[in-house]
C-alpha positions in Angstrom: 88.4 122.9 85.1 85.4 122.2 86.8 85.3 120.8 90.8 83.0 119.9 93.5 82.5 122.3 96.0 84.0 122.7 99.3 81.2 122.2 101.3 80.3 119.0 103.3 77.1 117.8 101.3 79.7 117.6 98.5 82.1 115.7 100.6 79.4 113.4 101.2 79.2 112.6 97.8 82.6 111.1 97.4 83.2 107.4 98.2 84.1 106.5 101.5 87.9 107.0 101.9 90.7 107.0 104.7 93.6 108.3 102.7 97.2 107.9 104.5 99.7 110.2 103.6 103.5 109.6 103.0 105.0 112.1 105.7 108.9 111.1 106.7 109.8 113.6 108.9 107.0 116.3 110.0 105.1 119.0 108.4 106.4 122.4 106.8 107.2 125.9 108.4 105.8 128.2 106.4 106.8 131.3 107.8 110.5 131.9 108.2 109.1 133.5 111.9 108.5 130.2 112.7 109.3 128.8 116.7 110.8 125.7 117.6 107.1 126.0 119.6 105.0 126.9 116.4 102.1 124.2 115.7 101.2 124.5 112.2 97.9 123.5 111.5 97.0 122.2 107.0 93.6 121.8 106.0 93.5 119.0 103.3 90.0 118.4 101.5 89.8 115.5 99.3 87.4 116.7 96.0 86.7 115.2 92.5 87.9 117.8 89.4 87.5 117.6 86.1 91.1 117.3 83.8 91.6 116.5 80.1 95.1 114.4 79.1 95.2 112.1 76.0 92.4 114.4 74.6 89.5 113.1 77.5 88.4 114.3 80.1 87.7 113.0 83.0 86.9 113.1 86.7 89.6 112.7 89.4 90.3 112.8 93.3 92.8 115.4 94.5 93.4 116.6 97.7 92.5 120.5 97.7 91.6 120.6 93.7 95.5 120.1 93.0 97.1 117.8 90.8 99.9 116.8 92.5 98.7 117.7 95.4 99.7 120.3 97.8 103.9 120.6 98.2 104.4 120.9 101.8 107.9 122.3 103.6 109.3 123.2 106.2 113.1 123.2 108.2 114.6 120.5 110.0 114.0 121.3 114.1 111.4 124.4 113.1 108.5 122.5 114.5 107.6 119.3 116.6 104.0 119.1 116.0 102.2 119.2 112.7 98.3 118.8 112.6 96.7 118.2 109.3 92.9 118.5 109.4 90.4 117.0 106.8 89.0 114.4 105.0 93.0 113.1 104.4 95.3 112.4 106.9 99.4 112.6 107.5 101.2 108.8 107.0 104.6 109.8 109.1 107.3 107.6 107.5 109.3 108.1 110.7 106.5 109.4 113.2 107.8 108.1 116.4 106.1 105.9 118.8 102.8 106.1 116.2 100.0 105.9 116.3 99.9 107.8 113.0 97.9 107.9 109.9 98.2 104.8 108.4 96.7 101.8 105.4 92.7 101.9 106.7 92.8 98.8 108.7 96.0 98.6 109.8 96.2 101.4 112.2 92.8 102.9 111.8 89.4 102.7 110.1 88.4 104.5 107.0 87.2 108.1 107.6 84.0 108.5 107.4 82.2 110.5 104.1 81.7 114.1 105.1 83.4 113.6 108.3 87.5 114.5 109.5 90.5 114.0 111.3 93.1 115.8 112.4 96.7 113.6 112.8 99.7 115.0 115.2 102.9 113.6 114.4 105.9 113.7 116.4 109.1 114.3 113.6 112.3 112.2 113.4 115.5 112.6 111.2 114.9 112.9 107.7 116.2 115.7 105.5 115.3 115.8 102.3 112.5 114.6 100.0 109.7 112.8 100.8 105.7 112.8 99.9 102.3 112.0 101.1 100.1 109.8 99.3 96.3 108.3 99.6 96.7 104.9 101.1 93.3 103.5 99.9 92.9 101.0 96.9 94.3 103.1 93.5 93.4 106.9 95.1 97.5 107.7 95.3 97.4 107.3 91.3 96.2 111.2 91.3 96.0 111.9 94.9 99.5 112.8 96.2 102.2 115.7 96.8 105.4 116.5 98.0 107.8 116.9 101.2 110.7 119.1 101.2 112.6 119.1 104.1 115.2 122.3 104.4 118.4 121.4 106.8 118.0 123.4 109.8 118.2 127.3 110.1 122.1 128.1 110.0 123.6 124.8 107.9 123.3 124.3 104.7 123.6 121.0 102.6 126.2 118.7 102.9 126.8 118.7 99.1 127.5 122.9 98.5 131.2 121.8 98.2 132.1 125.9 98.3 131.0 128.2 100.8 130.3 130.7 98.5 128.4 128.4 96.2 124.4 128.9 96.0 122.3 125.6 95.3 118.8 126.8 93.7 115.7 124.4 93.5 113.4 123.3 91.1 110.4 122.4 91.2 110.1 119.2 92.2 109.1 116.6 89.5 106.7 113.7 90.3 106.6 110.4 88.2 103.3 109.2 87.6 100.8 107.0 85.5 98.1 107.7 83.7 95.2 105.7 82.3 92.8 107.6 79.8 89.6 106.0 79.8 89.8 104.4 83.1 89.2 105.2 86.3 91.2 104.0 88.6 88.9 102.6 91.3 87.1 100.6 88.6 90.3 99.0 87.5 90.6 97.7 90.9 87.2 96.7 91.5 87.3 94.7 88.1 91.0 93.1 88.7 89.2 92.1 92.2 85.8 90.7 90.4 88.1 89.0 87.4 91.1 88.0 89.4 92.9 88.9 86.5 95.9 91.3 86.3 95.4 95.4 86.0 95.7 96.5 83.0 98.4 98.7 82.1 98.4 102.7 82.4 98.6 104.8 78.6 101.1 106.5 79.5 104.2 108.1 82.1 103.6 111.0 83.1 105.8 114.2 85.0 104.1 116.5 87.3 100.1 115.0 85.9 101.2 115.7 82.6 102.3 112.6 79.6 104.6 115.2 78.1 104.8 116.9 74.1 105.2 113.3 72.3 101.7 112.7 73.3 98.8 113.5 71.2 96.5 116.5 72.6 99.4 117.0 75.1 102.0 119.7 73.9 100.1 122.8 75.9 100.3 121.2 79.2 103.6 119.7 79.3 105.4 121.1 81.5 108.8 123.9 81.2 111.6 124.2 84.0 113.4 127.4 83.5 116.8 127.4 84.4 119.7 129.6 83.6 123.0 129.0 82.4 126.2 129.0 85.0 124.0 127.9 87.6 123.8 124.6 89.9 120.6 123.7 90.8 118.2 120.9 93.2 116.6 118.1 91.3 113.3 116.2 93.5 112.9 113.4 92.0 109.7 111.1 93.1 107.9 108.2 91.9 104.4 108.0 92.3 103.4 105.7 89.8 101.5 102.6 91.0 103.1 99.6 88.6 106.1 101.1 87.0 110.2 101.2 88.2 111.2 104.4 85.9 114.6 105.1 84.6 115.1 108.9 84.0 117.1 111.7 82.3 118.1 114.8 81.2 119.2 115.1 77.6 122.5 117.2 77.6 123.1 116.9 81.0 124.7 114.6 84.0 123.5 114.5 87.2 124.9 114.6 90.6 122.7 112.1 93.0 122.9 113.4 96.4 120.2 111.5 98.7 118.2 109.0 98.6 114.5 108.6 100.7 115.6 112.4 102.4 118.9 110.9 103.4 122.3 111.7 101.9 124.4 109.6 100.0 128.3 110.0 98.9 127.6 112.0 95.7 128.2 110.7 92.2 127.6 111.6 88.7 124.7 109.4 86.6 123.6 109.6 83.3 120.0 108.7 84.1 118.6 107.5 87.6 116.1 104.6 88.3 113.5 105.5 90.6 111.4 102.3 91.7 107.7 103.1 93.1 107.4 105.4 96.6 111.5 106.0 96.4 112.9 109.5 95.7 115.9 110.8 94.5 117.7 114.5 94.8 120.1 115.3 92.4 122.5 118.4 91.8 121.6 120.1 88.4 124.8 122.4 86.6 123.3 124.3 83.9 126.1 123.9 81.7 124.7 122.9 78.2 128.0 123.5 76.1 128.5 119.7 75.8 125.3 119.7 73.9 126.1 122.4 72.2 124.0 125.3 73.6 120.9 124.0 71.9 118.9 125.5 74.5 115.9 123.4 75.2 116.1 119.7 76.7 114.1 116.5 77.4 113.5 115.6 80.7 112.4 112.0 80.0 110.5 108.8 82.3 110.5 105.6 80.3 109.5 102.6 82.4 111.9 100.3 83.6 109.7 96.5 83.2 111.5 94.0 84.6 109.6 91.4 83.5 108.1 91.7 79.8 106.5 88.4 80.2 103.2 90.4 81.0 101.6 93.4 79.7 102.8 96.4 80.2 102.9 100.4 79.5 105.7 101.2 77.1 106.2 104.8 77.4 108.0 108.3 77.9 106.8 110.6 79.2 109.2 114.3 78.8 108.9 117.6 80.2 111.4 120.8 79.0 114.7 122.0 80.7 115.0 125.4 78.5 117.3 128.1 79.0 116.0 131.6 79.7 119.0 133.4 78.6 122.0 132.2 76.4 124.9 134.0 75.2 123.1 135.6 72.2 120.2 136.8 74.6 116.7 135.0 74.7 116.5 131.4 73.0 115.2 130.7 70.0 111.8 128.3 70.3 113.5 125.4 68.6 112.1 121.3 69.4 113.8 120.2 72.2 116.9 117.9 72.4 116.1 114.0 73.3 118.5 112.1 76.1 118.6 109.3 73.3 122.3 108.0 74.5 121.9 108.0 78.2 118.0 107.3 78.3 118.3 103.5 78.9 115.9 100.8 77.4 112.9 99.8 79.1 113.9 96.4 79.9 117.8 97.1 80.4 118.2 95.4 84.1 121.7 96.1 83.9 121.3 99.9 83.8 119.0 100.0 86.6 121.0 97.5 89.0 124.6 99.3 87.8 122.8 102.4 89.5 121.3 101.2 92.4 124.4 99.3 93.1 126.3 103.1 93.5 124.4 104.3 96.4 125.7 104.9 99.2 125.2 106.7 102.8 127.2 109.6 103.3 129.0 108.8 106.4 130.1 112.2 107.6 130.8 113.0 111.1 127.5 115.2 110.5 125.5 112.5 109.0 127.3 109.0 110.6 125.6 105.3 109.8 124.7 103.3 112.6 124.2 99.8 111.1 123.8 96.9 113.5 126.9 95.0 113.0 125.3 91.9 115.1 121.3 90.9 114.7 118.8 89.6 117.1 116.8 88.3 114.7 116.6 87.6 111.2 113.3 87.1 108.6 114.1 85.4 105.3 111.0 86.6 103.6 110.1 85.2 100.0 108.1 87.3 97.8 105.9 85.4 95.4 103.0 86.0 92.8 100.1 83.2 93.4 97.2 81.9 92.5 93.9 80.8 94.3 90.9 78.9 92.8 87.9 81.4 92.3 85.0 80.5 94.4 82.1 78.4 93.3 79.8 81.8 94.2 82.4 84.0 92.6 83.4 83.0 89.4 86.7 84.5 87.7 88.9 84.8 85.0 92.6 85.0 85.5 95.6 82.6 84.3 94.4 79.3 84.2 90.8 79.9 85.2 92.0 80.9 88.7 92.7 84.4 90.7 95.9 86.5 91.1 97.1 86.8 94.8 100.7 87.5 96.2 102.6 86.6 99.4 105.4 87.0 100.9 106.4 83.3 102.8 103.3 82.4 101.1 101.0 83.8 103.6 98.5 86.0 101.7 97.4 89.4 103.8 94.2 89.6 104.6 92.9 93.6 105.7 90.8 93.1 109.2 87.6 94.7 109.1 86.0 95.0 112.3 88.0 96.6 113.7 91.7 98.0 113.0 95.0 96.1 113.6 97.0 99.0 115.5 93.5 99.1 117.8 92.9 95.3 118.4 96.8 95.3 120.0 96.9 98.6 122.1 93.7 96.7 124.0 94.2 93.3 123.4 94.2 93.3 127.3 90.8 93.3 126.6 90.4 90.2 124.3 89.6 93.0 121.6 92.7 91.3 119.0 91.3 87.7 118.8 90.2 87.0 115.7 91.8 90.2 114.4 95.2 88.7 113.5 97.3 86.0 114.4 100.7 86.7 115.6 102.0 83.7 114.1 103.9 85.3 110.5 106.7 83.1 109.5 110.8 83.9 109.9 111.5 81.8 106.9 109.1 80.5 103.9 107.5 77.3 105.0 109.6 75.1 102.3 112.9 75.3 100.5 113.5 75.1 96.7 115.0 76.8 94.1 113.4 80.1 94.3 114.8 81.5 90.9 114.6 78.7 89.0 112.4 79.7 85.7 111.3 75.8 85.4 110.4 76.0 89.0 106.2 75.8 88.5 106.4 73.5 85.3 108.5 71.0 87.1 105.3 70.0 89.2 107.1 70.1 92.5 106.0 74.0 93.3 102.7 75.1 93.3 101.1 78.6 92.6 98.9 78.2 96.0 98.9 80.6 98.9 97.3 80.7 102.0 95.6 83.8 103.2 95.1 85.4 106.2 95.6 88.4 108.6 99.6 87.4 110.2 101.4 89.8 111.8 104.8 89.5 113.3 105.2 90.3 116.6 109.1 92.6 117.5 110.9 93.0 120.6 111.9 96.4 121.5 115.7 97.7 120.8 116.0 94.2 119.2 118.4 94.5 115.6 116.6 93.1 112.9 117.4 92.0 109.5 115.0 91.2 106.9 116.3 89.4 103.5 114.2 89.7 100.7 113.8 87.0 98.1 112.5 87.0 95.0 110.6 84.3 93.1 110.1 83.0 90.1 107.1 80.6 90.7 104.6 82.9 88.6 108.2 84.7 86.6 110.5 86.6 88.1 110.5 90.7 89.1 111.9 93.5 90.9 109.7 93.9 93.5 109.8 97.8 95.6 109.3 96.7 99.1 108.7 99.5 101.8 108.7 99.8 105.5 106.6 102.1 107.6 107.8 103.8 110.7 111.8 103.0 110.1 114.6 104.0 107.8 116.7 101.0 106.7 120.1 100.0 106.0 120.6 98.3 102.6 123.4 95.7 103.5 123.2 93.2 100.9 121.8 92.2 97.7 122.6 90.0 95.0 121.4 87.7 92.2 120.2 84.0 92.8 119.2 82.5 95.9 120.2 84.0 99.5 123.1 82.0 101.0 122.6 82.2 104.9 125.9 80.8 105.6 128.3 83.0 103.3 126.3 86.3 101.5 126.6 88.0 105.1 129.9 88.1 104.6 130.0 90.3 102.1 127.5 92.8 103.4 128.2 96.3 103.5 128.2 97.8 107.2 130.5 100.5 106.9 128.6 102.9 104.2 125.2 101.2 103.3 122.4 103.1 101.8 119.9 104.4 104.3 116.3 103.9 102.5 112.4 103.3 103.2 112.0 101.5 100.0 114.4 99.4 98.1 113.8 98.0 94.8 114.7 94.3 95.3 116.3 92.5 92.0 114.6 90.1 89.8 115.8 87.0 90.5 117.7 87.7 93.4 117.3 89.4 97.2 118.2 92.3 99.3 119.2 92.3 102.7 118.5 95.2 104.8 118.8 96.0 109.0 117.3 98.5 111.5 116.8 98.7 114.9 113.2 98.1 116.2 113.1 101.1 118.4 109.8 102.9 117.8 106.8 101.2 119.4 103.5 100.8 117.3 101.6 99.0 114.4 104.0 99.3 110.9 102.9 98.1 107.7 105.2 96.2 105.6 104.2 95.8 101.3 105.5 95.5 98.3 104.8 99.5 96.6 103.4 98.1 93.3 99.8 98.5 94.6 98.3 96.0 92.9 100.5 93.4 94.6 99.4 95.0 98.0 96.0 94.6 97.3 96.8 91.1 96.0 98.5 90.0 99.5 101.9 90.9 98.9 102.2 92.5 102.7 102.6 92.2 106.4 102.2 94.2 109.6 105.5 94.5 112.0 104.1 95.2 115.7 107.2 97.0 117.9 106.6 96.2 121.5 106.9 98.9 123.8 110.2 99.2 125.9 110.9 100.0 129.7 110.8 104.1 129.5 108.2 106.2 129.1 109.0 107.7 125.8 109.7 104.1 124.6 106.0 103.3 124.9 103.6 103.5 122.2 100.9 106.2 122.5 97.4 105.6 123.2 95.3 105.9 119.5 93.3 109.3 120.1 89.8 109.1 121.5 88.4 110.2 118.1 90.0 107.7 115.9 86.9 106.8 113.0 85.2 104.0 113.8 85.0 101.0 111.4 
């Protein structure tokens, strides 16, 4: 496997990037030693190496010559203040009062080629899984990692029911995509030039590998040893850049535990669905008697497609659970077993809402909810695939002889590029935000129809139009706010993953249809709702969820298929500061890159 150096003259040589990275909580301890002084100090260099799947090889980003990237952990209250030098930077989920790494152009300008920057983050209250993950065009399809946060030193999980009980990890296992002739950037420089939709990935993949059913891919795929009478920690994360994902493991249950590194009330699933940027931790018995003792096991991501109206990748991609000892001694190499009864379809909605619909917070006297029962204000946000006529200069080639966009209250994002957004509002004092954005994003879409409707666009009175532009919307400090999330069906329905930087939410509602303002708050859940950062909404329906705007800064708001962010599909949520000191929003370092 070949790679370019570590030197800066090679760094120089890769395109210009500023790669955000998915950080929820903080930055591992590695040494058990470890103060709750100790500054830890990761070094991440962002290189081009050369991997073969699908029988070609090609060239690919990864952040240190790893693929996944990095794993990074550490203990809950270890540490306060983790620095990450180099060419990436550290995209804290939770990182209080910001201003932290974030989408180049919303809270900074793309780093420079050849040059760094080290991000401090200040932790919050995740525990759990999490990840990092380049936040520039299509880089995350090959340039990300995990997070494992360990409960503080003393405690232990809420889920080891029995003291005497030992919970072991695995390692984790990332869901990803893979395209085999294609690289990524030029997919979405083409989609951008054509205005047409990206095509589709060749296959799933688990940990950077499509799996044994693949051709040219049965040495790499990868083997989780595990051994029998034990109960072991599933990491679960999605890192794929178009698909939801159901998975499972043939022969065995699973025991969902958290959510987005926070707990939920456990229960047993046959498979999981894992939509874009979520994760999932699930308890593991190796018990394999109901199967038999066959030994060897499917771990299997298929792609949950919501809508099949549009092309597609139609895969599985498996890895092997096998047993290093059995009864008789050392296991026989026989093919594995296939989850072919608990595996759902790829287009079985009802699977994937039946167990989204399960989750809920823990609500322990350890780990208690705080929903806001009352809200300040609340956003009724469509979210809608558009289109917009290609320019006379520009010609393109997408449905109807126009370009794809996306909005959400049909106002199409638009990425500054003078200067960033988090940097035009700490000095707007200075004039320095006009023309930057406009803090004029609307609470509620600008008209009222039948959102769901499938007729909706064919009956002439709803058209495919957006309007783009750079509108931010503009929080008060403390304020409770609830954001409803509505599906569309003007270009076809779809579940859409929308994620929130800088806040853990509540999940208090959802359901199928159109939002009713006057009676579906009365059936929200306040007492136990799922605490998330990304919550796959349904298709043809919405999802309510609530948080308190309590951490001061610049927070990006976008649906996690990336090719709907790039389209428009996203927002910016500016906290103001409040009345204490640590309630204020930090100054952006002196040596923030310059656009």
């Amino acid at each position: 496997m070949g790679a370019v150096a570590d030197t800066p003259a090679a760094a120089v040589l890769l395109r210009l990037l500023q790669l955000a990275v998915f950080l929820a909580f903080g930055v591992a301890a590695v040494c058990p030693a470890a103060q709750a002084s100790t500054v830890h100090h990761y070094h991440f260099l962002v290189k081009r190496v050369s991997v073969t799947r699908l029988c070609r090889q090609k060239s690919i980003l990864t952040v240190n010559g790893q693929f996944p990237g990095p794993t990074i952990r550490w203990f809950v209250q270890i540490m306060s203040q983790p620095i990450v030098h180099g060419v990436v930077g550290v995209h804290a989920l939770m990182a209080r009062r910001g201003p932290a790494a974030e989408p180049e152009y919303i809270t900074q300008c793309p780093i420079q080629p050849g040059a760094s920057f080290a991000y401090r983050v200040i932790l919050s209250q995740e525990e759990g899984t999490l990840w990092w993950h380049a936040h520039t065009g299509f880089d995350r399809a090959t340039v990300h990692g995990v997070i494992v946060i360990h409960p503080s030193r003393g405690t232990t999980f809420p889920f080891q029911f029995h003291k005497n009980q030992r919970v072991e990890e695995l390692p984790p296992i990332i869901l990803g995509e893979w395209w085999r002739d294609d690289d990524v950037t030029d997919l979405l420089e083409e989609t951008k030039r054509t205005g047409r939709d990206v095509k589709p990935s060749d296959a799933n993949t688990i940990n950077g590998e499509p799996g044994d059913l693949f051709p040219c891919s049965s040495r790499g795929t990868s083997v989780v040893a595990v051994e029998r009478g034990k109960t072991y920690l599933l990491r679960l994360i999605n890192a794929g850049l178009t698909n939801h994902m159901f998975f499972a493991v043939a022969g065995h249950r699973l025991m969902v535990v958290a959510t987005d590194a926070r707990y939920t009330k456990p229960f047993a699933a046959d498979h999981v669905m894992v939509a874009p940027g979520q994760t999932v931790d699930a308890l593991l018995d190796a018990d394999d008697r109901s199967a038999r003792g066959q030994c060897r096991y499917y771990m299997a991501a298929r792609t949950f497609v919501s809508d099949t109206t549009v092309p597609f990748n139609n895969s599985t991609a498996t890895a092997v659970l096998e047993y290093t000892r059995t009864r008789r001694g050392t296991p026989r190499r026989r093919p594995p077993v296939f989850p072919t009864a608990t595996l759902p379809a790829m287009n079985d909605i009802g699977a994937a809402e039946a167990y989204t619909a399960r989750l809920r917070s823990l609500a322990s006297e350890e780990h208690p909810v705080d929903v806001p029962a009352r809200v300040d204000e609340r956003l009724v946000v469509t979210m809608t695939v558009n289109l917009l006529p290609c320019a006379a200069n520009a010609p393109c080639s997408g449905p109807g002889g126009a370009r794809l966009a996306a909005s959400l209250n049909n106002a199409s994002f638009v990425n500054p590029s003078a200067v960033d957004v988090l940097r035009a509002y700490y000095f707007r004092r200075s004039g320095s935000a006009r023309g930057v954005y406009e803090a004029d994003f609307p609470d509620h879409p600008p008209s009222v129809f039948n959102f769901t409707d499938p007729g909706v666009r064919s009956s002439g009175l709803v058209g495919a139009a957006t309007e783009r532009g750079t509108r931010v919307k503009v929080l008060e400090h403390g304020a409770a706010i609830e954001v409803v999330f509505q599906d569309t069906a003007v270009l076809g329905t779809v579940s859409h993953p929308m994620h929130l930087h800088g806040f853990s939410f509540y999940v208090v509602g959802r359901g199928l249809g159109n939002f009713d303002e006057r009676r579906d708050p009365a059936r929200y859940n306040l007492a136990d709702p799922p605490l998330q950062n990304t919550v796959a909404v349904p298709k043809g329906g919405w999802t309510a969820i609530r948080f308190r705007a309590d951490n001061p800064a610049v927070w990006f708001v976008h649906c996690h298929f990336d090719r709907h962010m790039v389209w428009g599909m996203d927002t910016v949520f500016i906290v103001k500061d409040g009345k204490t000191p640590d309630a204020k929003m930090m100054r952006p370092p002196w040596n923030m890159p310059q656009c």
